[in-house]
C-alpha positions, 0 to 999 in steps of 0.5 A: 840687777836688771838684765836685758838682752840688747840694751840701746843706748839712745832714744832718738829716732835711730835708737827708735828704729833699732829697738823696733828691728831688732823687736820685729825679729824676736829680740823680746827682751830690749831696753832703750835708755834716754837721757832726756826726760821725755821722747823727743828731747834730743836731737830729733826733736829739733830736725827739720825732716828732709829727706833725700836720695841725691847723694854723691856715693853708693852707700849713702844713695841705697840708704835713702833708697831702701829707707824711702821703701820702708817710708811708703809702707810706715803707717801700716807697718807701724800705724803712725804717718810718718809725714812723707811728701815727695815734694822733691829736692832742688839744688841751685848751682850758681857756676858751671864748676858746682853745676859740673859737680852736681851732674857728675854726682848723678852718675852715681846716683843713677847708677843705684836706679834713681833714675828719676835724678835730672840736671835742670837748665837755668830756665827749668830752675825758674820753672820749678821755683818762680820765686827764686832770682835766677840771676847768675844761676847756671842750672841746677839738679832735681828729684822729684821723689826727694821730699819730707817726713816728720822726724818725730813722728816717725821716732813714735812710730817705731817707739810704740810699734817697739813697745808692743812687741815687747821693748821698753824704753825708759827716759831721764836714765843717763849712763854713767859707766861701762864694764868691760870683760877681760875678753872684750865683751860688756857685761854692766852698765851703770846708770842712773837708774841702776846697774843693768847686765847687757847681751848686747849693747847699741850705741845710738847717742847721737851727737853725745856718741863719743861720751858713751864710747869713752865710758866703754874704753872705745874712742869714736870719732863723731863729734857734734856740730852746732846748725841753726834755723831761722823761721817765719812767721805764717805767710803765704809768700812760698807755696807748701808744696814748694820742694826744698831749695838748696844752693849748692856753693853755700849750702843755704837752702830754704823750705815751707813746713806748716805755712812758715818758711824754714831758712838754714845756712851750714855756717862755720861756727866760732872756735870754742862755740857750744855745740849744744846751745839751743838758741840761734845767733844774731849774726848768724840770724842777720845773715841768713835774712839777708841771703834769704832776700836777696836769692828769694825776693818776695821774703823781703816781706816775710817777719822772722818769728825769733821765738822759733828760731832754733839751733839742733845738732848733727853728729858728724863723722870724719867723712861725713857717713854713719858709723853702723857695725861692731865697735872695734875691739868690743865683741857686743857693742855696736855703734849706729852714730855719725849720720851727718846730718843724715840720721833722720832721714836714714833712720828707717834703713839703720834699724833694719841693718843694725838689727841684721848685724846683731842677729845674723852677723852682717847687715846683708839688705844692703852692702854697708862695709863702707860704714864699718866702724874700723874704716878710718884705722884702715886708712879707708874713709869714704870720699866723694861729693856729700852733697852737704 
């Protein structure tokens, strides 16, 4: 039987990063195991790479924060470019109730020192992005040090910065059982690559985090949640440095990545849908086109590349915040899931406080108790805007 001191469940971007952590502070002895047959088979290959601070709670703000710190010093970290341009984020607010909403979020954020945050008029919305109609548009909220990365470049950056300090990641081993002590504490995993015996286990399966938590007795709550992209062909009709434009009532929002635009719309989907179907609804697509048109114009001339198109899957919490910290009643598992959305983005900050949990005891870079797994027992989830 193998052994390993911490064995991480998950090889993604969150798993990546908690592997490279925990490796920078002397964990020598780490082993990730990944489902998927090669990096960046899951989820993470299939994330748009937004990144941003405007959130509507502390918790979430400082995570993006502290994340945006470890970004700007990535590639001589890790030796990977992690893609980060500050291009910003914009939110359109279509209704003083969702422009009130968005300015009484920025109280919070600038309560966390991103002060940078600023309410916009309608007409400072037209600066910003000429090619939206502004028709009916009320203001909007902007921060210029938003922007994006590139979700799998910043997983390889952590993989192979891992490696050389000694992890090991192995890939097409799915997990297929979990052996529980009479103490609370496990001792075995079995996989399809055999049995390992475990000091520490992490759970970072993203969207299939329940799956590996019921294997271990442990039920948690993230379930996997369907979104769609629809992309264009090449086009110069948008300007890459154009920032993200979301609309806040609808949650559409629009950005150019390699001189296509990508166009995405957090729609409800069907009852009984499979969360991991890969390919994008034509309803959905025929949808998202026609917003596309109306609020950006000049894409009515934009040709949709349907080999592009694409759908991913976010691993959502109840209160839509990650779940970082000790599962309840395992003394050695550890849960990093249900970023929301979010993981991506907040992978950077998970890792280094994951690993703080591991080796010290509690995440102290950052005051977390707002992630602790137990909080929806204790009658305590997270409330406040989310901001999508």
């Amino acid at each position: 039987m193998r052994t390993a001191e911490v064995v991480i469940v998950g090889g993604g971007v969150v798993g990546a990063s908690a592997a490279y952590h925990l490796a920078a502070r002397g964990a020598r002895d780490v082993l990730v195991l990944e489902r998927g047959a090669r990096p960046g088979a899951g989820s993470t290959g299939r994330a748009t790479g937004g990144f941003r601070a405007q959130f509507g709670t502390e918790v979430n703000v400082r995570l993006s924060m502290l994340s945006r710190e470890k970004l700007l010093r990535f590639e001589e970290e890790t030796g990977v470019d992690p893609g980060f341009l500050q291009r910003g984020y914009l939110f359109v607010a279509t209704g003083e109730a969702e422009l009130d909403a968005l300015v009484a979020a920025q109280s919070v954020q600038h309560e966390c020192g991103l002060l940078e945050a600023r309410a916009l008029t309608a007409e400072e919305v037209a600066r910003l992005n000429p090619a939206l109609n502004t028709e009916g548009v009320a203001g909007g909220v902007y921060c210029p040090t938003d922007g994006f990365v590139r979700p799998l470049e910043i997983m390889r950056g952590y993989a192979e910065a891992a490696a050389r300090l000694g992890a090991r990641f192995e890939y097409g081993v799915s997990l297929e059982g979990v052996e529980v002590d009479a103490n609370g504490r496990v001792r075995t995993l079995r996989t399809s690559g055999g049995e390992v015996s475990a000091g520490v286990v992490v759970n970072a399966a993203g969207a299939w985090a329940a799956e590996v938590g019921r294997l271990a007795g442990v039920e948690i709550p993230v379930t996997p949640l369907r979104r769609q992209i629809a992309v264009t062909r090449p086009t110069e009709l948008l300007p890459e440095e154009m920032p993200m434009t979301i609309y806040a009532g609808d949650g559409f929002h629009l950005r150019v990545r390699d001189g296509r635009v990508l166009l995405l719309w957090p729609d409800e989907p069907p009852h009984g849908a499979d969360p991991f179907e890969t390919d994008v609804d034509e309803e959905w697509l025929a949808a998202v086109v026609s917003k596309a048109r109306a609020r950006v114009p000049c894409l009515g001339a934009a040709v949709i590349d349907r080999a592009a198109c694409r759908a991913g899957v976010y691993e959502m919490s109840p209160d839509r915040h990650a779940l970082l910290g000790p599962a309840p009643g395992l003394e050695n598992f550890y849960l990093a899931n249900g970023s929301s959305g979010h993981g991506v983005m907040h992978s950077p900050a998970l890792g280094q406080l994951l690993a703080e949990h591991i080796l010290d005891g509690d995440a102290h870079t950052l005051d977390v108790h707002a992630l602790r797994p137990t909080r929806f027992a204790e009658g305590r989830a997270n409330t406040g805007a989310a901001l999508l």
